[in-house]
C-alpha positions as CSV (number, residue, x, y, z in Angstrom):
1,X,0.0,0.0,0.0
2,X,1.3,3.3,-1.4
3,X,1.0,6.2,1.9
4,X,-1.5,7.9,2.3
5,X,-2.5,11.1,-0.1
6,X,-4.1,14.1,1.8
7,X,-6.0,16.9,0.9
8,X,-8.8,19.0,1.6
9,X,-11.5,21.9,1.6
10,X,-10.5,25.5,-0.1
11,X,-10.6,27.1,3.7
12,X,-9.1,24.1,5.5
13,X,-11.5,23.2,7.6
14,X,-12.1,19.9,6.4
15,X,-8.9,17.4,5.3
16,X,-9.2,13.9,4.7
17,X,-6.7,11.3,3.2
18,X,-6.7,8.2,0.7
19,X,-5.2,5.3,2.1
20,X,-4.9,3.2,-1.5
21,X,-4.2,3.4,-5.0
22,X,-6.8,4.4,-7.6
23,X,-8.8,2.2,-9.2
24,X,-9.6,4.7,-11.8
25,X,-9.1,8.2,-12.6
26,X,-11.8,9.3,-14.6
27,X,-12.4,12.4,-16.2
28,X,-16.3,12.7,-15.8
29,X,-18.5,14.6,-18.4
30,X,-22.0,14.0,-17.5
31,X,-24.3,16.7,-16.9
32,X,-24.0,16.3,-13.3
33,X,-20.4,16.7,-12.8
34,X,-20.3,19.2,-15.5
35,X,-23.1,21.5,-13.3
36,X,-21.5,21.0,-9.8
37,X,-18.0,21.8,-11.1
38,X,-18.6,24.5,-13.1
39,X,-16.8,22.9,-16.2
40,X,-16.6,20.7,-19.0
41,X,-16.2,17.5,-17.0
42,X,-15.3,16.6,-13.2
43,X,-11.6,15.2,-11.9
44,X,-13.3,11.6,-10.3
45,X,-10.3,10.1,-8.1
46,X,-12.2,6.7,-7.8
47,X,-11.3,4.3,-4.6
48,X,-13.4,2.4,-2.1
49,X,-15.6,4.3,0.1
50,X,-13.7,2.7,3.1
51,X,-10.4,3.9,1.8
52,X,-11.0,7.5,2.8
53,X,-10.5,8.8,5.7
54,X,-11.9,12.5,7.4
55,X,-8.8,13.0,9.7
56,X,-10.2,17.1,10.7
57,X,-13.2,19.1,10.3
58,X,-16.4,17.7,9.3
59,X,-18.6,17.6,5.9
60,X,-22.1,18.3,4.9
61,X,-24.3,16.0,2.8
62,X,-26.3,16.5,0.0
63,X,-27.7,13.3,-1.4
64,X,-29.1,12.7,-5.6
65,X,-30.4,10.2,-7.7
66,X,-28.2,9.5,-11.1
67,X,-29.9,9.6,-14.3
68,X,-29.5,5.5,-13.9
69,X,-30.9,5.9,-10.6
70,X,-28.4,4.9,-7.9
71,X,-28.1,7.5,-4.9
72,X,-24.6,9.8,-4.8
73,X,-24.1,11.2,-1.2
74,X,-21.8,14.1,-1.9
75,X,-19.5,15.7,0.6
76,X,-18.6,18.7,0.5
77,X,-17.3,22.0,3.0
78,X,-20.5,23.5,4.8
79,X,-17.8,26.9,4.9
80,X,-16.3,27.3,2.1
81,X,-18.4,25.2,-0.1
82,X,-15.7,22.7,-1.7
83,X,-16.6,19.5,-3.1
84,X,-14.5,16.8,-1.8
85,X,-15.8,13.7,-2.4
86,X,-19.0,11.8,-3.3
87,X,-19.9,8.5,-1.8
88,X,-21.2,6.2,-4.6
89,X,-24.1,3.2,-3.3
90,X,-22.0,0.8,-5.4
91,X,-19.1,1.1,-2.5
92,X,-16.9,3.8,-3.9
93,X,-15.7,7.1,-3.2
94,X,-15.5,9.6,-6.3
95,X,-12.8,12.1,-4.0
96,X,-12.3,15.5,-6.1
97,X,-8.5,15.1,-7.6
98,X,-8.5,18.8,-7.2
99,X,-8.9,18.8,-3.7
100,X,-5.9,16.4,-3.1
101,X,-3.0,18.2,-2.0
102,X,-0.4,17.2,-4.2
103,X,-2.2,17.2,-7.6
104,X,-0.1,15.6,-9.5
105,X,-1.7,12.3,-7.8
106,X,-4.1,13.0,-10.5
107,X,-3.5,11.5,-13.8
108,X,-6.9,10.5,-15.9
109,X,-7.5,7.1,-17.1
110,X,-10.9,7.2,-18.7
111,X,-13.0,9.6,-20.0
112,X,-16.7,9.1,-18.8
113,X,-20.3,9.6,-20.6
114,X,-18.8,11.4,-23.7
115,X,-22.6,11.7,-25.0
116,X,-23.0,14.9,-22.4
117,X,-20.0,16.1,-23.3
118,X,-20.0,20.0,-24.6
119,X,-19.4,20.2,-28.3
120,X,-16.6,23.0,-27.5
121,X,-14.1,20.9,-25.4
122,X,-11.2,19.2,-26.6
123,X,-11.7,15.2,-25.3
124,X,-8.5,13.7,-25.0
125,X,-8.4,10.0,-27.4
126,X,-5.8,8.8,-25.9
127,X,-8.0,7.9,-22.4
128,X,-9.8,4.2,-22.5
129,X,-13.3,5.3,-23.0
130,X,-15.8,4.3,-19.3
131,X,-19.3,3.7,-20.7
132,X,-22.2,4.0,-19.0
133,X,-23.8,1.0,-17.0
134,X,-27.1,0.4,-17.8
């Protein structure tokens, strides 16, 4: 096991670390992720949910249902507002790469639900392509 990666809320009231590798690092452009970032797609740092730890502070909650359905607990900084991580009902963690620390941690994979992506950005080929589940 690699150490642990830290990072945290804009203010610093809220840090938390990863304790494992990646499964995937996904570059996520559905409609979702493209609203609550603010941009063309979302930096998804995926590991399982009981591979992240809170180590200060505490988050807020706000729960939704996917277009497929499933329920996505986000977490986020009831002070400055950050998105940190979202807690997926399938066991995963999807922790915001630009909230870790050392950034450089995060290094997409996969680009995610292409179909929602804005006709203006530039998609990088080169990433294996995560489709949907159904």
């Amino acid at each position: 096991m690699q150490q642990k990666i830290e990072g945290g809320c804009h203010c610093g009231a809220v840090r938390f670390a990863v304790t494992t590798e990646p499964m995937m690092q996904i570059l996520c452009f559905c409609t979702d992720c493209q609203q609550i970032s603010g941009a063309a797609s979302y930096a998804a740092y995926i590991v399982p949910l009981d591979q992240i730890e809170l180590t200060s502070g505490g988050t807020q909650d706000y729960t939704v249902l996917s277009d497929q359905g499933r329920r996505n607990t986000r977490r986020f900084c009831a002070t400055c507002g950050s998105r940190l991580w979202a807690e997926l009902e399938i066991g995963l963690a999807s922790v915001n790469g630009m909230a870790l620390d050392d950034r450089t941690h995060f290094v997409p994979t996969h680009n995610h639900r292409l179909v929602t992506a804005p006709a203006w950005c530039q998609i990088d080929s080169g990433l294996e392509d995560l489709p949907a589940s159904e």
